[in-house]
C-alpha positions as MATLAB code, in Angstrom:
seq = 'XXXXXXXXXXXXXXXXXXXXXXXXXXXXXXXXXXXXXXXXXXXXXXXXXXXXXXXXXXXXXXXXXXXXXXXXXXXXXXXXXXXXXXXXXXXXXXXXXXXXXXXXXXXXXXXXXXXXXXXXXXXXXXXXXXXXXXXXXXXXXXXXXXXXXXXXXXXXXXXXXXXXXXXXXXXXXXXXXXXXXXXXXXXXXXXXXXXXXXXXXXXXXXXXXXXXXXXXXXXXXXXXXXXXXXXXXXXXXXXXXXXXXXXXXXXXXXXXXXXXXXXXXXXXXXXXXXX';
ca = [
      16.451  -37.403  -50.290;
      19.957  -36.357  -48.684;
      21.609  -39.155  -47.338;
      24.505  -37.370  -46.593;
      23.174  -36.482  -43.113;
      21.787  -32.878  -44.375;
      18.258  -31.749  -43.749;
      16.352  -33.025  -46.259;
      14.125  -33.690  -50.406;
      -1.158  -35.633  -66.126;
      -1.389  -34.091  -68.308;
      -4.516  -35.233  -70.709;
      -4.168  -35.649  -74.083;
      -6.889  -33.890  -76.189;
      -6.503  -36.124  -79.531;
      -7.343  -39.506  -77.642;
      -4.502  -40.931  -77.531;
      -4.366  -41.544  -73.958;
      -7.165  -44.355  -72.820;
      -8.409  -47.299  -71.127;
      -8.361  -49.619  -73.545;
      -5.559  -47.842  -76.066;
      -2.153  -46.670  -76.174;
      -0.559  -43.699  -76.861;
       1.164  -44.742  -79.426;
      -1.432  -46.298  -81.463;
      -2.002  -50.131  -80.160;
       1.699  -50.814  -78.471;
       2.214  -51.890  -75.372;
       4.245  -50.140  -73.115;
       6.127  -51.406  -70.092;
       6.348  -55.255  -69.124;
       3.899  -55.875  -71.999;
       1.349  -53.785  -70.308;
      -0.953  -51.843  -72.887;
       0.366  -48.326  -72.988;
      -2.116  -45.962  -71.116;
      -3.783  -48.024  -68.941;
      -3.412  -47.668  -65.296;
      -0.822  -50.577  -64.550;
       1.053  -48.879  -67.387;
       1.377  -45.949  -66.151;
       1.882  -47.160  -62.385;
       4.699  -48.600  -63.781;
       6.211  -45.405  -64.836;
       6.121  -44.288  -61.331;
       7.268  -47.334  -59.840;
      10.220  -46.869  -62.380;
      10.524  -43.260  -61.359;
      10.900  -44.451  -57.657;
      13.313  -46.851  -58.959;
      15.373  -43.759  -60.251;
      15.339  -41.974  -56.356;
      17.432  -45.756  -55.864;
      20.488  -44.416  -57.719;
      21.455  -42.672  -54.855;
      21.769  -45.562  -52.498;
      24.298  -47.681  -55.832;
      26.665  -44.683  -55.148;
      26.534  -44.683  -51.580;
      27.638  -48.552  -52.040;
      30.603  -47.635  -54.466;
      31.706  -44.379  -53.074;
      33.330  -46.073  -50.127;
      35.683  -47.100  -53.001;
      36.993  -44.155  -54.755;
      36.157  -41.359  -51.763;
      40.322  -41.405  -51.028;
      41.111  -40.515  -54.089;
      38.569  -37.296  -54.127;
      40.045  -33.852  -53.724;
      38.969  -31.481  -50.937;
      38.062  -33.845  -48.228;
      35.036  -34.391  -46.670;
      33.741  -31.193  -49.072;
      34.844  -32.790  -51.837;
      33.053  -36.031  -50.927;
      29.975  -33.738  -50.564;
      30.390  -32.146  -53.684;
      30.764  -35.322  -55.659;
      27.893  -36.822  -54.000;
      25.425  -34.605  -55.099;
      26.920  -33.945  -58.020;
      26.867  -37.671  -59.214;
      23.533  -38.275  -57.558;
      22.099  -35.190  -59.483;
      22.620  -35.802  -62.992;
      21.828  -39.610  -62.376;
      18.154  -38.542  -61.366;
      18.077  -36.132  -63.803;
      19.083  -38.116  -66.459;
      16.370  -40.757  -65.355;
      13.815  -38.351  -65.266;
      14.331  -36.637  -68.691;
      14.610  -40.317  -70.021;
      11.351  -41.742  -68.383;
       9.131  -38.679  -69.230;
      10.461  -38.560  -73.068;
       9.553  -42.459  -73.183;
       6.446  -41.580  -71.653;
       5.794  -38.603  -74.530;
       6.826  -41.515  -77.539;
       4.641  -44.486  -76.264;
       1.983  -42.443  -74.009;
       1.598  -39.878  -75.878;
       2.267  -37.911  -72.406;
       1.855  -34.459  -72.447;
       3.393  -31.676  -69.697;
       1.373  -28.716  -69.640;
      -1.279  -30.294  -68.293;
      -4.981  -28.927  -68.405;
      -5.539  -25.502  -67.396;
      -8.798  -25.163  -64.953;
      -9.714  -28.130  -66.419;
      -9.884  -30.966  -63.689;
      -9.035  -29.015  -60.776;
     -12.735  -28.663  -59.819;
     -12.299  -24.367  -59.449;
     -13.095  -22.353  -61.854;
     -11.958  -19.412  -61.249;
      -7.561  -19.009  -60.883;
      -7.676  -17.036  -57.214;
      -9.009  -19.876  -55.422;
      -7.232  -22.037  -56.652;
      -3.608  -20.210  -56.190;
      -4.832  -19.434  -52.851;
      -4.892  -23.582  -52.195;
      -1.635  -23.967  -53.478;
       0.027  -20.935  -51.460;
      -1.680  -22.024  -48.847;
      -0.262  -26.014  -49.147;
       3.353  -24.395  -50.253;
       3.297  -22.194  -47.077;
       2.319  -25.024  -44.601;
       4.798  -27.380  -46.027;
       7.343  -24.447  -45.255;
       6.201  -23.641  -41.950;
       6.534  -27.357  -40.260;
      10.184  -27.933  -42.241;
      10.849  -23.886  -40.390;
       9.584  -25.062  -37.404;
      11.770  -28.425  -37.399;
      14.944  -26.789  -38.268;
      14.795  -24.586  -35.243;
      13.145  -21.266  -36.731;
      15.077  -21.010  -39.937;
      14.569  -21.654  -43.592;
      16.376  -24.320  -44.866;
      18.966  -22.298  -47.006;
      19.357  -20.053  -43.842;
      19.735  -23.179  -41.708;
      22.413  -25.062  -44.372;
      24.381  -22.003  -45.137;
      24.951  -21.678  -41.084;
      26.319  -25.131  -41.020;
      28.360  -24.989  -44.077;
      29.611  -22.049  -42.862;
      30.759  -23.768  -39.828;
      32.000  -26.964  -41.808;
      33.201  -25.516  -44.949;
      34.030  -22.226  -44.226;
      34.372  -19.542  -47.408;
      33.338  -23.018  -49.677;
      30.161  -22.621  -47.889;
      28.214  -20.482  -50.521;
      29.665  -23.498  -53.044;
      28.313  -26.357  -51.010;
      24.741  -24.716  -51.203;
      24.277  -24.147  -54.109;
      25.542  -27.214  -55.072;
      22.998  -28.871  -52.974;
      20.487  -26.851  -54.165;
      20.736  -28.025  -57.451;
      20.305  -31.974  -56.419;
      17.515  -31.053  -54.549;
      16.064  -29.065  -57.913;
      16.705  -33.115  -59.399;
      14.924  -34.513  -56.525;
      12.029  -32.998  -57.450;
      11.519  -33.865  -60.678;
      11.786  -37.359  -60.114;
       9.186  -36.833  -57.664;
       6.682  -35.216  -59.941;
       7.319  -38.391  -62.077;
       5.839  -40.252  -59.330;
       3.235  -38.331  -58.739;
       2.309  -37.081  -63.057;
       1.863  -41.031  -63.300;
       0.773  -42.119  -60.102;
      -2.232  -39.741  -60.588;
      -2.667  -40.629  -64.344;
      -3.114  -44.422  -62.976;
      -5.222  -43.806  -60.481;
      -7.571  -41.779  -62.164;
      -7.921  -44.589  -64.676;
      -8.553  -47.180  -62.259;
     -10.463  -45.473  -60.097;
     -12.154  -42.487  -61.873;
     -12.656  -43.548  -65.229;
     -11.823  -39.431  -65.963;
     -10.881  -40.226  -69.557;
     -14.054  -40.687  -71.631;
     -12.793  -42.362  -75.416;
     -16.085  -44.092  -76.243;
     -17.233  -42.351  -79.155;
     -18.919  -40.772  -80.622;
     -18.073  -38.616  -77.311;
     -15.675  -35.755  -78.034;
     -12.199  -35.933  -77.499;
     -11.156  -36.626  -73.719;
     -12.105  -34.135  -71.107;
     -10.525  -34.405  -67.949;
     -12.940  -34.456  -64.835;
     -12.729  -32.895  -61.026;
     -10.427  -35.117  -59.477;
     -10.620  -34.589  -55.893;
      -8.007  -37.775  -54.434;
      -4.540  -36.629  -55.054;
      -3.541  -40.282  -56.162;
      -0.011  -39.215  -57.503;
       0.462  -37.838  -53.708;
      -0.485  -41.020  -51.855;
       1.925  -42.680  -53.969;
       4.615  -40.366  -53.611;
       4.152  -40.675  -49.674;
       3.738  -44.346  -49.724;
       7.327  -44.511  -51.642;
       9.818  -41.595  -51.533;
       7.938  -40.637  -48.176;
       8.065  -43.657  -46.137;
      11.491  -44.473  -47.448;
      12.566  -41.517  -45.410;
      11.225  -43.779  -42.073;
      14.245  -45.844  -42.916;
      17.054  -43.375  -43.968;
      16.342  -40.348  -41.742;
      14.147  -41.038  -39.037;
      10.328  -41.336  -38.172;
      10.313  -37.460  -37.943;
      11.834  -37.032  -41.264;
       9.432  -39.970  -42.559;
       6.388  -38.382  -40.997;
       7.482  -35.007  -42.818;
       8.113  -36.698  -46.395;
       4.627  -38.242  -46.198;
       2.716  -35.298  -45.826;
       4.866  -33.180  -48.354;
       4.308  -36.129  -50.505;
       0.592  -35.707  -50.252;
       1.125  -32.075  -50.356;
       2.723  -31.872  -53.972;
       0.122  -34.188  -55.493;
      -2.497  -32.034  -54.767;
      -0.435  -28.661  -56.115;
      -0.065  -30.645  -59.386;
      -4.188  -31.080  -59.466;
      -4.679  -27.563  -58.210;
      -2.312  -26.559  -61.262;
      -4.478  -28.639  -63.982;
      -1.963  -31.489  -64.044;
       0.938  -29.220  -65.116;
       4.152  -30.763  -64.740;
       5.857  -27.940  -65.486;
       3.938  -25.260  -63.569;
       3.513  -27.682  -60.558;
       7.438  -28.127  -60.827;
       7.867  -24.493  -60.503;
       5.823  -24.361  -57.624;
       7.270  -27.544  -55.549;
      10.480  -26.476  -56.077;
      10.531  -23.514  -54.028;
       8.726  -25.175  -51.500;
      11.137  -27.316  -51.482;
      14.097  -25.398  -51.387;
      12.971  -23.568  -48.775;
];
């Protein structure tokens, strides 16, 4: 989310290892003594994720502090801002998700078709263009009939003169961080909801080894809006709010529509959200 006053930001394991009653890394617990891979584990790894958006507001407590001694002026400030902000969320993410991989067993490339209830690949890319374009289309709409890169480059221009290309991309790439902190939220939140509510894994044996099922709630989403979404309420505005809950809602179901990838929903959410 860009506090700065800019416009604004499961996989299953085949072997087993991920279950209702197990962990993925044999019979550990994972965090706050939870067992690792049950659903209040893994809602714990989003609520931690969440926690990780909060870095954001520690620096906006200590810039104050050091922001005379920054170079560059206001740009600077800007610059260091997202900068700082960046790597923090991106260090928190690669951190989390490499936790989750160790104890979970958590896997990235998600599923395939598997669990995304189509069958075939062209209806489901059609639901995900169609769920990227309307998420572009109200954020074009509500920044006056401009993409956002069109609609930030004008204004850096304005602010920051020939820095202006700098400031963008530089913005850019904590927005790229944003959004992997916010598939965190969602790659878990969906994980725990499908365990609590789903019961999609199936460990009992002698069944084979876990199949994901249809999942038709976007669980991860609802979370993502009910967090990172309604946050937005209090830092930008009911508009902005309104926005980040239905993008939230949005991006958890392009991760189901792309069989739980991370990395092929991240791909996906990205542009969206950069534009």
């Amino acid at each position: 989310m860009d506090t700065t006053g800019n416009t604004g930001t499961s996989a299953t394991s085949r072997n087993g290892a991920t279950s209702r009653n197990g962990a993925g890394s044999g019979n550990g617990l994972g965090v706050e003594g939870i067992p690792a891979g049950t659903a209040g584990g893994y809602l714990n790894l989003a609520l931690y994720s969440f926690a990780i958006v909060g870095w954001e507001l520690v620096l906006l407590l200590v810039e104050p502090v050091f922001v005379g001694f920054v170079p560059g002026g206001v740009l600077g400030v800007a610059l260091v801002h997202w900068g700082l902000t960046g790597a923090g969320w991106l260090m928190g993410a690669v951190l989390l998700l490499r936790w989750a991989r160790l104890h979970y067993n958590f896997r990235t490339r998600g599923s395939g078709l598997r669990g995304t209830g189509l069958r075939h690949p062209l209806p489901r890319w059609i639901a995900i263009g169609a769920l990227a374009a309307a998420c572009v289309l109200v954020r074009f709409v509500g920044s006056g009939g401009q993409l956002l890169p069109v609609a930030d480059y004008a204004r850096f221009a304005s602010d920051f003169g020939s820095n202006a290309v700098v400031a963008l991309v530089v913005q850019n790439l904590y927005y790229l961080a944003e959004v992997a902190v916010m598939l965190l939220i969602v790659a878990f939140g969906q994980r725990a909801g499908e365990l609590r509510f789903v019961r999609t894994f199936r460990t009992t044996p002698p069944a084979p080894a876990p199949e994901p099922a249809p999942a038709s709630v976007p669980w991860g989403g609802l979370l993502l809006a009910a967090t990172w979404g309604l946050v937005h309420i209090l830092l930008q505005g009911h508009s902005a709010g309104l926005y980040g809950v239905g993008v939230g809602v949005a991006f958890g179901a392009i991760y189901l529509l792309t069989g739980r990838s991370l990395r092929l929903s991240y791909a996906v959410v990205a542009v969206t959200f950069l534009l």
